[in-house]
Each structure stands twice: as structure tokens, then as C-alpha cells.
C-alpha positions in Angstrom: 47.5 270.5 29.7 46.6 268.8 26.3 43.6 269.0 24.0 42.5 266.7 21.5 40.2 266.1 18.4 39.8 263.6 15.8 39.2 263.7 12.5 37.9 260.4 10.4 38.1 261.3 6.3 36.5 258.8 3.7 36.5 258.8 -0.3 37.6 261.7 -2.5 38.0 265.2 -1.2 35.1 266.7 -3.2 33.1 263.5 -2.8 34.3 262.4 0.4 33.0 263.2 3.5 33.9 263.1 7.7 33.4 263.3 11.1 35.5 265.4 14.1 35.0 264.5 17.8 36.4 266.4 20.2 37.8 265.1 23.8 35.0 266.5 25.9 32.7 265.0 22.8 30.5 268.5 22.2 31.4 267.7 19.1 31.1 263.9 18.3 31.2 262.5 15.1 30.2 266.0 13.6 29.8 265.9 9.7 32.2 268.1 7.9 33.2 267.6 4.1 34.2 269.6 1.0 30.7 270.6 0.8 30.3 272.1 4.0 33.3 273.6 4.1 33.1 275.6 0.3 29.2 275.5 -0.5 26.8 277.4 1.4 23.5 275.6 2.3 25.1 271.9 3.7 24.5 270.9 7.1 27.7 270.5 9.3 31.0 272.2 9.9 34.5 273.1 8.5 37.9 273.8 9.7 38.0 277.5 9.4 34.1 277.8 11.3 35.9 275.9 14.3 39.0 278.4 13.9 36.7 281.5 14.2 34.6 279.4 16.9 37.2 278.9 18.9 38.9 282.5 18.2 35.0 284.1 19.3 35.5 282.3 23.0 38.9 282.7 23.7 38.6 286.4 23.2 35.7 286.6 24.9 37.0 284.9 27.9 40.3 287.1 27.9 37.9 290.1 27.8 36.3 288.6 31.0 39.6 288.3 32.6 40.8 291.6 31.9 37.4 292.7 33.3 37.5 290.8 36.1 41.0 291.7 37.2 39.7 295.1 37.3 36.7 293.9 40.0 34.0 294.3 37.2 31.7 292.0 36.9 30.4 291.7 33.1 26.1 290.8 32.7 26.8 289.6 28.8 29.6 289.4 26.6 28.8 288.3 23.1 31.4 288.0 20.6 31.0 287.0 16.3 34.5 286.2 14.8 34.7 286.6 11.2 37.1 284.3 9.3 38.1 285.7 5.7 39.7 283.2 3.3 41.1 284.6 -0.5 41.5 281.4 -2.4 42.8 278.5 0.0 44.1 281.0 2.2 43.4 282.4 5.4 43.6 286.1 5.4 42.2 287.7 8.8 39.7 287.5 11.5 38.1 290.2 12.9 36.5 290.0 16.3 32.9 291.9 17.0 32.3 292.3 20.6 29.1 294.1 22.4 29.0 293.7 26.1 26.8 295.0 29.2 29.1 295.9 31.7 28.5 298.4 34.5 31.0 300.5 35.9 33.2 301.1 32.9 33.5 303.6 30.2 33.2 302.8 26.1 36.6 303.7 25.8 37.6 302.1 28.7 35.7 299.0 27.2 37.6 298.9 24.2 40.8 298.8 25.1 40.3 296.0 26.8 39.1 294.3 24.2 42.1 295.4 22.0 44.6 294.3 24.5 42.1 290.9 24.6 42.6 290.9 20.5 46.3 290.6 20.9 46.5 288.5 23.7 44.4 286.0 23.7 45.7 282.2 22.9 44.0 282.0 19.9 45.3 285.2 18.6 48.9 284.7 19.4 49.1 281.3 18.1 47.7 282.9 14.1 50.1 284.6 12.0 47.1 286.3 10.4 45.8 290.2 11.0 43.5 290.6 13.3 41.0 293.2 14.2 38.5 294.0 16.5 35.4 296.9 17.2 33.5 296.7 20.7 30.4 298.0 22.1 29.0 298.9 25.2 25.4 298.2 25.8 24.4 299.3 29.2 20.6 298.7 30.1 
């Protein structure tokens, strides 16, 4: 299986600007630029906001599998990756889970997830620390 994006750059790179399009096209010609990438405030995306989107689903998803393996059936998983950069470089994500899921214990619930932090695609393929906290929310 193979994946792809595009990326079309113009001008300068604090003056320039660009689009991304992704093969299934949820993204198509999305605006990204120096500005949206180090200003706060500018409307459209960055590298390391796709990197932490992309990290926030795979785990999720590997925490579903792990779940579902186990014949449990998660109601809601919602995940918020948090990308930290020092200077131009990437330092660390850390991954903060809450799910309703029947039929399993907190702790049980976390480690899951922390077997779902180390193995997840996205995970294996940084060279970055990662972390993670989880929470159960049972209605």
C-alpha cells in the first residue's frame, strides 16, 4: 500500500505561500505557509499540525484494535496530540486520550493505550519521545 500528498510552494519562504492535496483529496489545495505554520491567528495548516493529526488517529485507532481484540466494543474514543517544537525542532508528542468504554477497568484502559503509544505506525516511525495519559469516562 502507498499514500500520497502534494505540496505546491510559491515565492519566498516567509512571503511565500502553498497548497497540500492529499490522494483521497480531504485535503485539496489546503493553504499552508510560513505564517500558518509560526504565527498564531492565520487561517490554514502546517507540517507539524498534520504530524500531530495524523499521530491523534493512528493512536486512536490502535487503541480501538487493542480493544476490539479483547471483544470490547468502545462508544467514544477521542484523542488530542500535542506536538512540541524548541526552535526548528521537533521535541515530543504527547497523546491525551478519554474514552467510554464498558466492560473494562481504568487501569485496564490505560495500558492499552500505552501499549497503543508505542505501537502505533505513527509512533514507531518518530524518533521523538512520546507520552501519553488516558481516561475512562463511563456514562
Amino acid at each position: 500500500m502507498k499514500r500520497t500528498a502534494k505540496a505546491h510552494w510559491e515565492g519566498t519562504i516567509k512571503e511565500g505561500k502553498g497548497n497540500l492535496t492529499t490522494q483521497s483529496e480531504t485535503l485539496n489545495q489546503t493553504n499552508y505557509s510560513f505564517k500558518t505554520r509560526f504565527a498564531d491567528g492565520e487561517k490554514g495548516t502546517n507540517p507539524e499540525e498534520l504530524l500531530a493529526a495524523a499521530h491523534a488517529g493512528c493512536f486512536t485507532m490502535a487503541v480501538s484494535l487493542a480493544l476490539t481484540e479483547k471483544g470490547i466494543s468502545p462508544k467514544a474514543l477521542d484523542t488530542t496530540a500535542t506536538l512540541t517544537m524548541q526552535g526548528f525542532d521537533i521535541t515530543g508528542i504527547h497523546l491525551a486520550i478519554s474514552g467510554t468504554v464498558e466492560g473494562i477497568s481504568a487501569e485496564e484502559f490505560k495500558e492499552i493505550t500505552q501499549g497503543a503509544e508505542k505501537n502505533c505506525l505513527i509512533s514507531k516511525a518518530l524518533k521523538i519521545e512520546i507520552t501519553s495519559e488516558a481516561s475512562l469516562t463511563n456514562a
